[in-house]
N, CA and C atoms as a LAMMPS dump frame, in Angstrom:
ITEM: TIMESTEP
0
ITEM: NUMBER OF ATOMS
225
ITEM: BOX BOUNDS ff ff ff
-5.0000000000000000e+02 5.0000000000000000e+02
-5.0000000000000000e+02 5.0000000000000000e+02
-5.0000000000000000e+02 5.0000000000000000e+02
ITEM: ATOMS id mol type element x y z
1 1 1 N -377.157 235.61 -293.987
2 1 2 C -377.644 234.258 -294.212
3 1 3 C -376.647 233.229 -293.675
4 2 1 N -374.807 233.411 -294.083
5 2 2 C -374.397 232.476 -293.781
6 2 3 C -374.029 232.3 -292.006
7 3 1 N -374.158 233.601 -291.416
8 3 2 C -374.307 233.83 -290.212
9 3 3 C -375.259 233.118 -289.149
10 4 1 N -376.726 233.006 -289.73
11 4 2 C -378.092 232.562 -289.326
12 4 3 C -377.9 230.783 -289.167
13 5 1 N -377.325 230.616 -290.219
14 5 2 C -376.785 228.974 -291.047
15 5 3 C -375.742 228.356 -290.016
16 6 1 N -374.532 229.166 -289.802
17 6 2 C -373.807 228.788 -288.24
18 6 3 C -374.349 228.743 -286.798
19 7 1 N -375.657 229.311 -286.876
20 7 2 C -376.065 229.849 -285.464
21 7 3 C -376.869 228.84 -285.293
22 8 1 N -377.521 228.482 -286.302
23 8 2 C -378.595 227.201 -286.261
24 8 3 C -377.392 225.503 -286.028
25 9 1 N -376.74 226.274 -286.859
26 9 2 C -375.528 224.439 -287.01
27 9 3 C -375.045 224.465 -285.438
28 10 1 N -374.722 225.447 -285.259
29 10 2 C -373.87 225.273 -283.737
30 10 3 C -375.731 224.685 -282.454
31 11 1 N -376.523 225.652 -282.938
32 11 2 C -377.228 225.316 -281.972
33 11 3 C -377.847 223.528 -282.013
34 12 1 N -377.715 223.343 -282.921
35 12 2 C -378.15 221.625 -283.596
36 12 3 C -377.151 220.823 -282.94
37 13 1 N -375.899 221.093 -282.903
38 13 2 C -374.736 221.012 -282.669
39 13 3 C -374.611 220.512 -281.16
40 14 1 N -375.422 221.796 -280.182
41 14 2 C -375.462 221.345 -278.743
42 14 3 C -376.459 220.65 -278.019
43 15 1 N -377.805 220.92 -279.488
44 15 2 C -378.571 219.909 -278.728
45 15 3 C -378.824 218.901 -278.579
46 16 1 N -377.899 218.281 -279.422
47 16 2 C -377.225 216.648 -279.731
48 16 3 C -376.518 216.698 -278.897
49 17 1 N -375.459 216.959 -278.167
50 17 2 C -374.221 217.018 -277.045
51 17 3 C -375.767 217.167 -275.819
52 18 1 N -376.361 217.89 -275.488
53 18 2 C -377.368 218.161 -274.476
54 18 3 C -378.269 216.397 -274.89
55 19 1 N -378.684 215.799 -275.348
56 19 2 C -379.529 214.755 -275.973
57 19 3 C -378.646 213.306 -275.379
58 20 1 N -377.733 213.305 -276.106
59 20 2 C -376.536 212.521 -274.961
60 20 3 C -376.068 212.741 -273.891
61 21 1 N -376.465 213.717 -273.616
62 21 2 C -376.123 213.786 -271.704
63 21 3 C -377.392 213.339 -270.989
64 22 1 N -378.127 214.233 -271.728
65 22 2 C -379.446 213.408 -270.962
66 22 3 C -379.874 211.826 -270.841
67 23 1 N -379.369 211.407 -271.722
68 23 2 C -379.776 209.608 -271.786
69 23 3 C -378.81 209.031 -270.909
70 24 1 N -377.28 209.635 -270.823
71 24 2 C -376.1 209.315 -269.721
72 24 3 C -376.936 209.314 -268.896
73 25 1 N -377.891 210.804 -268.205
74 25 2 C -378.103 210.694 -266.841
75 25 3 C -378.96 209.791 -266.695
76 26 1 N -380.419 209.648 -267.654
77 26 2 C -381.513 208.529 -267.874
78 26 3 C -380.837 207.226 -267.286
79 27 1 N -379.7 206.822 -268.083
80 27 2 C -379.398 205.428 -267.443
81 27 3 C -378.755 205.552 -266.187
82 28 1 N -378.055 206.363 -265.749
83 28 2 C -377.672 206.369 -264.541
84 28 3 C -378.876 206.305 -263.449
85 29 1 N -379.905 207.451 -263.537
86 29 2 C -381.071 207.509 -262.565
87 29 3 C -381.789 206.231 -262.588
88 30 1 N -381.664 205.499 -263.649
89 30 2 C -382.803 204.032 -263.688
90 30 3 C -381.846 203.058 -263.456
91 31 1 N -380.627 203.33 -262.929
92 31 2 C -379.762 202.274 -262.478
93 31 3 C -380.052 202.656 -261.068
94 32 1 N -380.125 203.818 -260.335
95 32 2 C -380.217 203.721 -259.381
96 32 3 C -381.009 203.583 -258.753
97 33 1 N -382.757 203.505 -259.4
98 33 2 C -384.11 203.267 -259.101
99 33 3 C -383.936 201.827 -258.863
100 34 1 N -383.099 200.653 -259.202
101 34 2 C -383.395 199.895 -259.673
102 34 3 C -382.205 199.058 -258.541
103 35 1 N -381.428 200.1 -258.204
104 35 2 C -380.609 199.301 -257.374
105 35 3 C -381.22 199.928 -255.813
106 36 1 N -381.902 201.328 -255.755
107 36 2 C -382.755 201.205 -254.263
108 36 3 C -384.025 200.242 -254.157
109 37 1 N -384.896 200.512 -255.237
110 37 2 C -386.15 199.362 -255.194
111 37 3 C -386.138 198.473 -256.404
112 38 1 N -385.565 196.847 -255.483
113 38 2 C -385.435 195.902 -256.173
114 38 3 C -386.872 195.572 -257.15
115 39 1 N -386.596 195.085 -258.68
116 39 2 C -387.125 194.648 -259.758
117 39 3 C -388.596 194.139 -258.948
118 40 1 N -389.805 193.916 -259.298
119 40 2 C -390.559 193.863 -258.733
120 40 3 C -391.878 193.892 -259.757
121 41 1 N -393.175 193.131 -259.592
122 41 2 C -394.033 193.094 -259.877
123 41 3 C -394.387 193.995 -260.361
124 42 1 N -394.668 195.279 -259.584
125 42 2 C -395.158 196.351 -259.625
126 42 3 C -393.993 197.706 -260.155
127 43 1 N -392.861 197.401 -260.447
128 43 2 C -392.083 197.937 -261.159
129 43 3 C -392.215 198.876 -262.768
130 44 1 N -393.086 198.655 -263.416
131 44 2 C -394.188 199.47 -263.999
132 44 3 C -394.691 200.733 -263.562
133 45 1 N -394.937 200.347 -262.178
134 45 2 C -395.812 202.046 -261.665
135 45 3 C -394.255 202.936 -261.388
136 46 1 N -393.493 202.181 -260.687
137 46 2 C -391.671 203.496 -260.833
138 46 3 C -391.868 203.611 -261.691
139 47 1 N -392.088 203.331 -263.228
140 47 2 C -391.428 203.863 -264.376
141 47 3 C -392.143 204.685 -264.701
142 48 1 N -393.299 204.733 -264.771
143 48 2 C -394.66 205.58 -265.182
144 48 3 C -394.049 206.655 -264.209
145 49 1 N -393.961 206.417 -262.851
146 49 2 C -393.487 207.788 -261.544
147 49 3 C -392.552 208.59 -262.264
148 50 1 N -391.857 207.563 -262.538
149 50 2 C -390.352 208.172 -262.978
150 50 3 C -390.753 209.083 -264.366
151 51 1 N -391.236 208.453 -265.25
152 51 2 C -391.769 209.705 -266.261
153 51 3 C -392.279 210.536 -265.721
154 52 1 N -393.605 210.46 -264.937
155 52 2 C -393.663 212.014 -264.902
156 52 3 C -393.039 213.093 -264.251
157 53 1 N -392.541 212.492 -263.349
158 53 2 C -391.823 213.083 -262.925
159 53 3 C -390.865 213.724 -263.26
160 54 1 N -389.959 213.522 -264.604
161 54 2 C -388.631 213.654 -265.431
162 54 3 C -389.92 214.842 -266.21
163 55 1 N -391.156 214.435 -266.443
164 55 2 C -391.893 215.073 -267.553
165 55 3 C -392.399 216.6 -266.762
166 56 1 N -392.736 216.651 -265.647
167 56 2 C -393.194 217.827 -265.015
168 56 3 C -391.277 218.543 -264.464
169 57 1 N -390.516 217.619 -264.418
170 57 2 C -389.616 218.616 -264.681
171 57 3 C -389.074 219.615 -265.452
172 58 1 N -389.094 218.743 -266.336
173 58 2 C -388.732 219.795 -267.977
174 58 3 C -389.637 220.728 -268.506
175 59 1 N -391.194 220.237 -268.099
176 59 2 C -391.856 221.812 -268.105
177 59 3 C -391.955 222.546 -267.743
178 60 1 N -391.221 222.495 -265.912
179 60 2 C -391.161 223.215 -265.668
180 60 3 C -389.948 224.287 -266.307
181 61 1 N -388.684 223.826 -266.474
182 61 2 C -387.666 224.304 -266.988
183 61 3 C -387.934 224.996 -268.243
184 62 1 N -388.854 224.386 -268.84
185 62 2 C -389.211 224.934 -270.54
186 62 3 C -389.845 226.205 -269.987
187 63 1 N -390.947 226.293 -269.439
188 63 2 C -391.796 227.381 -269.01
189 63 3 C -391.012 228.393 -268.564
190 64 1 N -389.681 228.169 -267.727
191 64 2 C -389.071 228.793 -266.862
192 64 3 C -387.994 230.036 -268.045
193 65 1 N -387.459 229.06 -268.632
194 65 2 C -386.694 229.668 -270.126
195 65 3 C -387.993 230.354 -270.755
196 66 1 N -388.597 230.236 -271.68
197 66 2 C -389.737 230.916 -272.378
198 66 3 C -390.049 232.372 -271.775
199 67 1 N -390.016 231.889 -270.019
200 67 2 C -390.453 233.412 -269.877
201 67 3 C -388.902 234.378 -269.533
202 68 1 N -388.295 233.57 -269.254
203 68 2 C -386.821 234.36 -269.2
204 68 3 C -386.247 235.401 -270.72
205 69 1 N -386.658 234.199 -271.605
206 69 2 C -386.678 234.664 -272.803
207 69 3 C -387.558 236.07 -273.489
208 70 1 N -388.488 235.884 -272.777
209 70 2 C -389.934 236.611 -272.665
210 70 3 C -389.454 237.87 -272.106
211 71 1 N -388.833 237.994 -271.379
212 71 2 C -388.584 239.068 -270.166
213 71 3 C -387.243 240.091 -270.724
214 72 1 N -386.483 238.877 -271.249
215 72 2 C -385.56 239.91 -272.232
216 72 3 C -385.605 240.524 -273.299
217 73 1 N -386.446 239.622 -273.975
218 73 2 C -386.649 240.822 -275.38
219 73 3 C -387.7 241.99 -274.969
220 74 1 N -388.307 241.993 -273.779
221 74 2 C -389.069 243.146 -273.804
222 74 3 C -388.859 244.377 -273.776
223 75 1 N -387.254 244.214 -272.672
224 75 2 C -386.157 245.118 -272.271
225 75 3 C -386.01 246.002 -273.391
């Protein structure tokens, strides 16, 4: 139990450290959207781009882990 209890704390642990890196890079990438295509009317549709784009990434990555995950416990 108290084993399970560290494994979960540590993993909570990194995905807060992983959660703040990601928003580091967030502002960095929308600083640099913003310093190639100046502020703009239509500045709305980058951001919407920019989500999905950030959004079909990470599924892909999620999907990609799941089956990695998938593939090892079958072993």
């Amino acid at each position: 139990m108290k084993k399970e209890l560290e494994q979960r704390t540590i993993g909570y642990i990194v995905a807060a450290f992983g959660l703040v890196a990601g928003l580091a890079w967030n502002d960095a990438i929308k600083s640099l959207i913003e310093y190639l295509i100046p502020v703009s009317a239509n500045s709305i549709w980058i951001k919407f781009g920019y989500a999905a784009v950030i959004t079909a990434v990470v599924v892909l990555i999620t999907l990609y882990l799941l089956n990695l995950v998938k593939r090892d416990s079958t072993k």
